[in-house]
FIDRENDREN-168162 format. One record per residue: residue number from 1; residue in one letter; x, y negated, z of N, C-alpha, C in turn. Coordinates in pm, whole numbers, always signed. Last residue first. Layout:
! FIDRENDREN-168162
LUMPA num residuo    n_u    n_v    n_w   ca_u   ca_v   ca_w    c_u    c_v    c_w
LUMPA NUM       A      X      Y      Z      X      Y      Z      X      Y      Z
...
//
This chain:
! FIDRENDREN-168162
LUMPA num residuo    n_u    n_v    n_w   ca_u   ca_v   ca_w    c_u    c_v    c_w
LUMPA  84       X  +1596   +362   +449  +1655   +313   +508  +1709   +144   +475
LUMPA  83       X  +1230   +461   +427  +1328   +388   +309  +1412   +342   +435
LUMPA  82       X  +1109   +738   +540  +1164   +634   +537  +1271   +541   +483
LUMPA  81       X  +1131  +1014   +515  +1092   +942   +416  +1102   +826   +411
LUMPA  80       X  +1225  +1140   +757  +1286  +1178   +641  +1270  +1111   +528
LUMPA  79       X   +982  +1054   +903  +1154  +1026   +936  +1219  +1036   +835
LUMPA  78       X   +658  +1052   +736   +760  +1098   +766   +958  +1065   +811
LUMPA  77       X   +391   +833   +848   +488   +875   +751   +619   +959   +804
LUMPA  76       X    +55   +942   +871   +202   +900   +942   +328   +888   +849
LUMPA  75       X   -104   +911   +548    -59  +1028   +670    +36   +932   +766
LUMPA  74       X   -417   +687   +513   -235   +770   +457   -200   +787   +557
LUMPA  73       X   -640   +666   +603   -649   +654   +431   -491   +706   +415
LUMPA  72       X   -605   +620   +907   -642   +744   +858   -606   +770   +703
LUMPA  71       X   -648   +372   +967   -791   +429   +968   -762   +558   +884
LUMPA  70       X   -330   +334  +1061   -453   +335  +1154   -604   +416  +1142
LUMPA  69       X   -275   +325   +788   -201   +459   +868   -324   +431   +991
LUMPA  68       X   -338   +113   +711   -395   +244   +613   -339   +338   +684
LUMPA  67       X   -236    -89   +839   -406    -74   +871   -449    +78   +767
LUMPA  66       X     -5    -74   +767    -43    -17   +913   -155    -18   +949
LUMPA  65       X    +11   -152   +537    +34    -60   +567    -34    +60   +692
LUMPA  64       X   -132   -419   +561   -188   -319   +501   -154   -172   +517
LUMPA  63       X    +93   -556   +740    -48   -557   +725   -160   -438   +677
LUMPA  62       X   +257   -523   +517   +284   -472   +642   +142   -456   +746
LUMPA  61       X   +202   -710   +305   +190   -558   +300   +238   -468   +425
LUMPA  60       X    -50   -952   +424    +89   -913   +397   +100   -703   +378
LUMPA  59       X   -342   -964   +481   -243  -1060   +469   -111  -1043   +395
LUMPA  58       X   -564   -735   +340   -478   -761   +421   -366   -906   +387
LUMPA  57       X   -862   -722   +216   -838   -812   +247   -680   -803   +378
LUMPA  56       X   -848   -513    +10   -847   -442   +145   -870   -587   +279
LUMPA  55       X   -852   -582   -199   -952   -503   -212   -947   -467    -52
LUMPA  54       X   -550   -781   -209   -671   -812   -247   -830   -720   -172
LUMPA  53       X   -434   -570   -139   -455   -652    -51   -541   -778    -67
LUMPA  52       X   -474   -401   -419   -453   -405   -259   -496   -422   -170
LUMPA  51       X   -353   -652   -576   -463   -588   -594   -552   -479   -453
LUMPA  50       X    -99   -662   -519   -203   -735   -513   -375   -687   -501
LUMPA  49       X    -22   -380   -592     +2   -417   -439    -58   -544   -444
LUMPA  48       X    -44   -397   -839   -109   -293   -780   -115   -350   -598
LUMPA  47       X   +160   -614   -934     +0   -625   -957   -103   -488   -877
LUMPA  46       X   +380   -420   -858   +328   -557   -781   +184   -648   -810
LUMPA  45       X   +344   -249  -1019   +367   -241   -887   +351   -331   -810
LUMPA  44       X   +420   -424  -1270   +335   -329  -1248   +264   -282  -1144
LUMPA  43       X   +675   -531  -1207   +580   -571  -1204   +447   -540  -1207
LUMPA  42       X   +810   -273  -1257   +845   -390  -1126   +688   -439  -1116
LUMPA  41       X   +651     -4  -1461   +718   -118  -1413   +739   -177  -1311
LUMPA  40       X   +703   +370  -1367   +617   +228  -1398   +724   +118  -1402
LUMPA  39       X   +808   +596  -1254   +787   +542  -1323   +729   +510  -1425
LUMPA  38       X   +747   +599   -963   +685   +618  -1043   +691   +631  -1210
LUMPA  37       X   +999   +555   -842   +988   +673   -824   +866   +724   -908
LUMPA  36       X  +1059   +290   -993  +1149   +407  -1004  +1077   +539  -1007
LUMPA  35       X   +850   +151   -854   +857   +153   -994   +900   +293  -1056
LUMPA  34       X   +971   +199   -556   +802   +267   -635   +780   +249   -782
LUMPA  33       X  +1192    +28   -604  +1170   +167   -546  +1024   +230   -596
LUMPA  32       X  +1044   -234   -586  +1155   -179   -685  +1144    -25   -693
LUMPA  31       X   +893   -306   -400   +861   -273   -546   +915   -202   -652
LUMPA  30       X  +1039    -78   -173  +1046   -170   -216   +935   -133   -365
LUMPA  29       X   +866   +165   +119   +957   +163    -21   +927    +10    -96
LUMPA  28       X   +752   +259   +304   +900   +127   +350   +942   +113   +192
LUMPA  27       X   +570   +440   +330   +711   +473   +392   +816   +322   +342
LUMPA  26       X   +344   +242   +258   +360   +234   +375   +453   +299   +386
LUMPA  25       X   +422   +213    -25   +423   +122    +62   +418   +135   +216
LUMPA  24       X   +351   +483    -61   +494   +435    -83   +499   +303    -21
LUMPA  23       X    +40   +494    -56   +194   +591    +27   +300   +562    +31
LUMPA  22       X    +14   +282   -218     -9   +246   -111    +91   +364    -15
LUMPA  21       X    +71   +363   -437   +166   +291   -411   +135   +280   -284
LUMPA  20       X   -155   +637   -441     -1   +643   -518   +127   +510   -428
LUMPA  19       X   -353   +437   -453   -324   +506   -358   -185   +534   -320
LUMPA  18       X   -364   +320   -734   -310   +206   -593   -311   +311   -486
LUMPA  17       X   -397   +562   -870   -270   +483   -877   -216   +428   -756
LUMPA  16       X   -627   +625   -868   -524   +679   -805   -400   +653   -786
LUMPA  15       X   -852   +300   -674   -738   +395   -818   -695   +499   -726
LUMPA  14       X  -1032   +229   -439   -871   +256   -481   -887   +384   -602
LUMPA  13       X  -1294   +274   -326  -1256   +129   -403  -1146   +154   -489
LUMPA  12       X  -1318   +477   -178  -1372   +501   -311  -1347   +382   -404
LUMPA  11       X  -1230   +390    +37  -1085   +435    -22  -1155   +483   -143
LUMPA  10       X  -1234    +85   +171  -1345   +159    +92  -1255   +234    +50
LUMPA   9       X  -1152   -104   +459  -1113    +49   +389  -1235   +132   +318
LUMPA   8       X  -1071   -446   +556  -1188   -319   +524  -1113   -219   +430
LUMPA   7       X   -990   -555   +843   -934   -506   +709   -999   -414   +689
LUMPA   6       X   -973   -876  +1010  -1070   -728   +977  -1039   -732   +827
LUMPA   5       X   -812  -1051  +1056   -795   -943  +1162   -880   -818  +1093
LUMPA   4       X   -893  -1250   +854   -756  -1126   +808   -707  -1036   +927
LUMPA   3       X  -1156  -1342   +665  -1146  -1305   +879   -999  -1202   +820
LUMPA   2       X  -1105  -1605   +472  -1106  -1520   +511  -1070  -1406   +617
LUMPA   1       X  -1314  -1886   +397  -1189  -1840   +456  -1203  -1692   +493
//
């Protein structure tokens, strides 16, 4: 079973890619939305965001988000950037 209070951060683990989504995941952006702004596929994006939370052991991508703004691995996010 796995401890999902402790979320490990190897950021030599992450693509540039899964970085790429991980910024976008944490300003609020949908799969959808990061496809777009990448463009990549839906699904594409969503094997990246497995993958993730896979490598990061987080529960949920909210989870992850806020554990990659905590240890630092992605900036605060910006007001202006926030997916409304």
């Amino acid at each position: 079973m796995v401890d999902y209070k402790t979320v490990s951060w190897d950021s030599a683990s992450l693509t540039a890619r899964e970085r790429e989504v991980l910024e976008r995941v944490v300003e609020g952006l949908s799969a959808k939305e990061i496809a777009i702004e990448l463009g990549i596929a839906h699904r594409t994006v969503e094997c990246h965001i497995e993958h993730l939370r896979s490598k990061t052991n987080s529960r949920n991508r909210a989870q992850m988000a806020a554990e990659a703004v905590r240890s630092g691995l992605v900036p605060m996010v910006r007001a202006d950037r926030v997916a409304a």
